[in-house]
N, C-alpha and C positions, 0 to 999 in steps of 0.2 A: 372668239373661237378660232383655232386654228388647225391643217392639218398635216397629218406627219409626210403628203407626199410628194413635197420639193426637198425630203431628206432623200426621197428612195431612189436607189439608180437600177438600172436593168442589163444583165450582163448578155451576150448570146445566148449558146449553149455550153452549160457545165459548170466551170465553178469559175466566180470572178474574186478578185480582193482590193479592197481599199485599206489605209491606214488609219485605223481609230485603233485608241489606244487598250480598247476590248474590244475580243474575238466578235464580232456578229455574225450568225450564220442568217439571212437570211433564204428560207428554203423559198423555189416556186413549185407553185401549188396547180396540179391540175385538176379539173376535176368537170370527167361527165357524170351530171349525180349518180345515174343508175350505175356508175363505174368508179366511184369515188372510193371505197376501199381499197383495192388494189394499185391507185395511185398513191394514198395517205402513207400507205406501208414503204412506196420506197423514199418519202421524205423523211420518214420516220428516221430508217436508218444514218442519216445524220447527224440527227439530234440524238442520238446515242451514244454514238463514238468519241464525242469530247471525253466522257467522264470513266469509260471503261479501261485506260491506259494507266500507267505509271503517271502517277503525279508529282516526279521529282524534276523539279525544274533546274535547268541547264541553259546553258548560255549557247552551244552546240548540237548540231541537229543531232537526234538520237537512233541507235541502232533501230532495222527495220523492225518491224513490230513481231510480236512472239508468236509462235503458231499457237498459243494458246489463246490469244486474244484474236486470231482471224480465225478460228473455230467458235469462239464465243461470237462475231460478227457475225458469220454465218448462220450462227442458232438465230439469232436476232433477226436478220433477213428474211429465213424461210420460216418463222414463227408469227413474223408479221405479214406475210404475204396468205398466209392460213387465216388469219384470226380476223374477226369482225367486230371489232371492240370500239373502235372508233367511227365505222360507220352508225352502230345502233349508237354511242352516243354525241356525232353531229346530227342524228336522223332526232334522236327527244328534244336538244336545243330548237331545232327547226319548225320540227313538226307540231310537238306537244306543250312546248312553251312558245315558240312563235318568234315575234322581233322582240327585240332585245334594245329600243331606244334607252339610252344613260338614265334613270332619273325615273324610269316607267317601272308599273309591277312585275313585268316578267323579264327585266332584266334583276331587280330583286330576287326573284324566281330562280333565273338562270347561276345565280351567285349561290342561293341555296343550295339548288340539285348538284353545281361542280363539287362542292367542297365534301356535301356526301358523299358521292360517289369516290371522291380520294381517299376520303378516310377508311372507306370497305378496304380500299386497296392498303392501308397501312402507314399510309403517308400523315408527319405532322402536319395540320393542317391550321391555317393562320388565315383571318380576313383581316386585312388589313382596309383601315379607314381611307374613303377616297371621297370628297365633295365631288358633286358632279353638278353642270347645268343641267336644269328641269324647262328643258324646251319642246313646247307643245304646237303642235302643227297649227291647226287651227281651219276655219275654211278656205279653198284655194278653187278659183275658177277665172278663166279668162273668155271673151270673147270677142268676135270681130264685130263690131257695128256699123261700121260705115266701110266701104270699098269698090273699087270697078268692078262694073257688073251685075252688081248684088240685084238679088230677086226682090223686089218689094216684098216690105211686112217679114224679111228671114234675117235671120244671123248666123255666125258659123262659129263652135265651140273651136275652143283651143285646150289641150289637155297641158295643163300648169301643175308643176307643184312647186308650194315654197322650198329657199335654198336656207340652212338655218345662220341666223346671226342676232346680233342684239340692233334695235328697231328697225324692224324689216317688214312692218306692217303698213297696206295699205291705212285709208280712212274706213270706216263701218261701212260707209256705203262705194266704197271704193274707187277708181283715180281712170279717168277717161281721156286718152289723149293719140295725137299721133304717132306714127311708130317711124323709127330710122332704122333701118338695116345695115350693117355692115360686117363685112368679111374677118377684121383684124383690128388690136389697139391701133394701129399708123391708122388705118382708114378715118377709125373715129378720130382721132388726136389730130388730121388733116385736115378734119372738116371744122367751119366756121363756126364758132360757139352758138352764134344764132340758129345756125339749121339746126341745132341739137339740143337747147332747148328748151324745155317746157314738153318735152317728146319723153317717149319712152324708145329705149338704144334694144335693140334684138340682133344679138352679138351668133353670126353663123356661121360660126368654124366649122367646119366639115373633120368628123373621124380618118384618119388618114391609115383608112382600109389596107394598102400596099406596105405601108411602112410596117403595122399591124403582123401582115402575113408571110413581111419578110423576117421574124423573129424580134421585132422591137416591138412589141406591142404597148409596154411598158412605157418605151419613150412617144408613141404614138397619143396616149393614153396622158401622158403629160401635155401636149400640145393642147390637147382639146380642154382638161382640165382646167387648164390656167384662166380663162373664160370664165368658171365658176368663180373660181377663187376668188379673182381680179377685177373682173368685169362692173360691178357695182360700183365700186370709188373712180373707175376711169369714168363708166357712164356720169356717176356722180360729177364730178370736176370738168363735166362740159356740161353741165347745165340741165341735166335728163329728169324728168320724173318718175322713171322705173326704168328697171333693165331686165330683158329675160335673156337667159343664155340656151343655146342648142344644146339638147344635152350631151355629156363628153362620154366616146363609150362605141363600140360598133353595132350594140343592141337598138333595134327598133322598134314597130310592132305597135308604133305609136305610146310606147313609153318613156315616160318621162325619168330622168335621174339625178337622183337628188344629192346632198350633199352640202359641204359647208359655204359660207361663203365670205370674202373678207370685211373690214369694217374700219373704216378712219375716223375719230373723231373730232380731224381735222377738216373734214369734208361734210355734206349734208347726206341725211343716211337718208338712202332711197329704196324702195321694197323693190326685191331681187328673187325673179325664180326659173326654176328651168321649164323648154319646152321641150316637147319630142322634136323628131330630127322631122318628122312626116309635118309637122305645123310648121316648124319653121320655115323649112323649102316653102308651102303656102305662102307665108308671108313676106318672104321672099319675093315669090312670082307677083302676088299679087300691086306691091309693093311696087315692082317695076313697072305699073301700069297705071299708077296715081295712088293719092292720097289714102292712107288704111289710117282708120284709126279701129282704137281697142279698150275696151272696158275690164279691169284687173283690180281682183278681192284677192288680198293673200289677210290673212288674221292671224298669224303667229303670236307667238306669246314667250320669253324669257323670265320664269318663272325664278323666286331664291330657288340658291345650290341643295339639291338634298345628298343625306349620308347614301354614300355607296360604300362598296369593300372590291379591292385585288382579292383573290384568291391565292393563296400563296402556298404550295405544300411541298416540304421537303422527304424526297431518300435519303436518307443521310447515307454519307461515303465513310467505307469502313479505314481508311489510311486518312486521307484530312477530310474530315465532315467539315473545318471550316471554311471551305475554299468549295466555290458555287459554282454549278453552272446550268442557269438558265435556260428553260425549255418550253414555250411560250405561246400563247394568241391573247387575240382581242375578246374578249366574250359579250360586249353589246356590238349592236348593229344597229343600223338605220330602221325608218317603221314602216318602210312600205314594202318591204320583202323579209324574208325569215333570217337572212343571215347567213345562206349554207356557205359561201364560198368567202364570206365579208363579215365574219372569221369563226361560224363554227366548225369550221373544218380544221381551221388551225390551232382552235381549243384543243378538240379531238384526237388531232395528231400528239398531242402533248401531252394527256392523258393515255395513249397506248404506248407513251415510251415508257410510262412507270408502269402500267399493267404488263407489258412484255418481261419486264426487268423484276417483276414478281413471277410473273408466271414460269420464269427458265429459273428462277433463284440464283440470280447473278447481282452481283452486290457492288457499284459502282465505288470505287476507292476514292471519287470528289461525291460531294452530294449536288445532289441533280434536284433541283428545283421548279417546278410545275406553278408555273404562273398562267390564271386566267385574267387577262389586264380588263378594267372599267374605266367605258367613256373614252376608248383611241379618237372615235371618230367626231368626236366633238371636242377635240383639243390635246390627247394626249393627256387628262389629268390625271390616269392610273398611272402611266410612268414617271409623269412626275412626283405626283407623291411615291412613289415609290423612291425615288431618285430621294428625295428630303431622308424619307425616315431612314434609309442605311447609308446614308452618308459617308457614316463612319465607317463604313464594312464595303468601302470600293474596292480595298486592293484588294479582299477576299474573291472578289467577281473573276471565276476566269474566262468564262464565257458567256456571253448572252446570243440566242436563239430562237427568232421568234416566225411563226409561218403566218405571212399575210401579206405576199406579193405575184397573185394571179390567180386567172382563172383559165387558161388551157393547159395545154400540156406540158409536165415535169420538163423544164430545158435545163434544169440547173442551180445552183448556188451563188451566193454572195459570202466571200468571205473575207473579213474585215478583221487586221493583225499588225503587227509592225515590222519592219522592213525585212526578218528573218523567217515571216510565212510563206517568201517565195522558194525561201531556200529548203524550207523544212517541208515543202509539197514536193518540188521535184526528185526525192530518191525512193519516195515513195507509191509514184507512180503505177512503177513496176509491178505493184503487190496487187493492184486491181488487174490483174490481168484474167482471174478466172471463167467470165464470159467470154472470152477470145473475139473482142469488142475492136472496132478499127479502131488504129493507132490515133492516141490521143497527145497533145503536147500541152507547156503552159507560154501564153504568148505576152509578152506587155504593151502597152498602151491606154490611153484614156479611156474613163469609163464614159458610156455610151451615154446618149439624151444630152450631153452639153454639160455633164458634170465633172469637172475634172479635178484627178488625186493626183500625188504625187507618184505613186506605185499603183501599179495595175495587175493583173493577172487572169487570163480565164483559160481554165482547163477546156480543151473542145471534148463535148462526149455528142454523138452521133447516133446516141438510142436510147429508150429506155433503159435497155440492159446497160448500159455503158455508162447512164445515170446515178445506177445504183455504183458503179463500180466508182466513179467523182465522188459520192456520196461517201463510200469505202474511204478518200483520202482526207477526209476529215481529220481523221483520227492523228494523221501526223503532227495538229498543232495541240491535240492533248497532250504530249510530253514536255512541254516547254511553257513558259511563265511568259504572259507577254507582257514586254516595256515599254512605257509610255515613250 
């Protein structure tokens, strides 16, 4: 298993661009649930704007856009800022079908109710076949049994959950041993194979809260991640008999966060899962004061692949219906939470850009494509089956757009073109001026968290309103064909 987010970069605020040889928008997503409507609406307008322009492609940036299509933005804007279409349905994903694990009933469930519900709307509607891992949690409990201090006859629980991968299972009666703490890979890779083991390694990266609040959440969020990811075949290859990692994330509250985790089968697979950040500091402290040991049940299970489906539903565009563009989330989630922000919200969003675009009776001249992907977070196997079965129909793709990169607030876009999207945003600018929003510019440079492209760009916007107005400049890479 693997997951998509040592692909994903994080821009400031507004809109950032990389070079891939299709458009990616992807949007950030904020969302305070009880305020999640009124956010979804201004990412919405993004994922609009590719498919509502001329679609005659040029080699040359195109005249500014027609007051008739920034009158049709505008309907689009203030229709989505009205309408409740996408909170009631991230609110049925969430609430009324639940988690959404790959392989489980109610993401079956959730595959069902999208495809109905598009078809009300009008949309050809397509499931496309997707095998997906059938991985089952199973029982998961840690405890301390031996440590300084301890009360005679007590123990002290640790709140564990498994991280998912192929044998990642304790024994039935599960694996009891000393614990090693450390801060970072060097720490462990420094220390001598012997102290590590026959132990089990508790990997305690700390959330880097400042970086977080300084607008990088994203790349903060990677730092800590990588722990999950990684942390098992490093533990593994000094010698460890489990590894638990801190969970990655600034959520406490003594919850644990789950997620995938990697797997060498060059190495010996060792059962890997996360703590809260509240146990780990424990063992931690404890740890600095002698010998901890710990008793750890994980029972997962990687069950055969079962059939899953993409959701796939086209508007078809009235000038070239063959020529796509993509408009998208993840429709499973993990199972210990419902999924609102990890990704029914980014279904949702993707479903009110075609109901908006019925509702106004505006007829997009590319066809706009409503994908709810299956199984992102346990490998990406909906996009890549996807990627197999239209192989043939790449260069049709002009845009791909999918929301499922945050959970505060709207700061902005990712948008990803070739080397003429810098040139075909800047004369465009202008045109978002109708909030009378502080001046905004596009800058270059590396994209942020240590990923670097050859071409950079991020639009600064400095508000919501100014968001939406970024959101507005989308539209400039609608009129042009992008080249590999």
């Amino acid at each position: 298993m693997e997951e998509q987010d040592s692909g994903r970069i994080e821009s400031r605020t507004g809109l950032s661009r990389t070079t891939n040889p299709v458009a990616i928008c992807y949007a950030h997503l904020g969302v305070c649930w009880k305020k999640l409507m009124p956010k979804l609406h201004l990412l919405l307008l993004g994922m609009l704007t590719f498919a509502t322009v001329s679609a005659t492609a040029q080699a040359k940036p195109a005249p500014p856009w027609s007051s008739e299509t920034l009158q049709q933005l505008r309907q689009l804007h203030q229709a989505a800022l009205e309408d409740n279409y996408a909170y009631r349905q991230a609110a049925h994903l969430t609430d009324n079908i639940g988690p959404r694990l790959a392989g489980s009933p109610q993401a079956a469930a959730a595959v069902e109710y999208v495809a109905a519900e598009l078809r009300k709307l009008g949309l050809e509607v397509t499931l496309e076949p997707v095998s997906v891992p059938n991985w089952i949690r199973g029982e998961e409990r840690a405890t301390l049994v031996s440590y300084p201090g301890q009360v005679p006859g007590t123990q002290q629980k640790i709140v564990v959950t498994a991280l998912a991968s192929v044998h990642n299972a304790t024994p039935a009666e599960g694996t009891t041993a000393e614990i090693v703490v450390v801060n970072s890979f060097d720490e462990l890779a420094a220390m001598p194979r012997e102290k590590v083991a026959g132990k089990i390694v508790v990997f305690n990266e700390r959330f880097d809260r400042q970086m977080a609040a300084a607008g990088f959440g994203l790349a903060a969020y990677g730092q800590a991640v990588a722990y999950r990811e990684d942390g098992r075949v490093a533990a593994a290859k000094q010698g460890a008999v489990a590894a638990l990692v801190r969970s990655a994330g600034g959520a406490e509250f003594r919850l644990p966060h789950t997620g995938e985790t990697s797997y060498d089968p060059r190495v010996p697979s060792i059962p890997a899962a996360a703590v809260t950040a509240e146990d780990a500091e424990l063992m931690a402290r404890l740890a600095a004061q002698g010998p901890v040991r710990l008793h750890l049940v994980l029972t997962p299970k990687l069950l055969p692949n079962v059939a899953s489906y993409n959701v796939v539903a086209d508007l078809k565009g009235s000038e070239h219906p063959e020529q796509v563009v993509i408009v998208s989330g993840h429709l499973d989630s993990w199972d210990l939470g419902t999924g609102a922000i990890d990704d029914a919200a980014g279904v949702a969003v993707s479903m009110e850009a075609a109901e908006l675009l019925k509702q106004l009776h505006l007829q997009p001249k590319r066809t706009i494509r409503i994908v709810a992907w299956m199984a992102e977070e346990t490998g990406i196997f909906g996009g890549k089956a996807y990627a197999k079965q239209h192989a043939n129909e790449v260069a049709n793709h002009f845009a791909a757009i999918e929301t499922d990169l945050g959970a505060g607030h709207p700061v902005g876009i990712n948008v990803g073109g070739d080397e003429a999207a810098l040139d075909l945003l800047q004369p465009d600018l202008a045109a978002a001026d109708h909030h009378a929003a502080p001046a905004r510019e596009l800058q270059a440079g590396d994209v942020e968290g240590g990923v670097e492209h050859p071409l950079h760009a991020a639009l600064v916007a400095d508000s919501p309103a100014q968001l939406a107005d970024a959101l507005l400049a989308c539209i400039s890479l609608g009129g042009h064909q992008l080249q590999e």
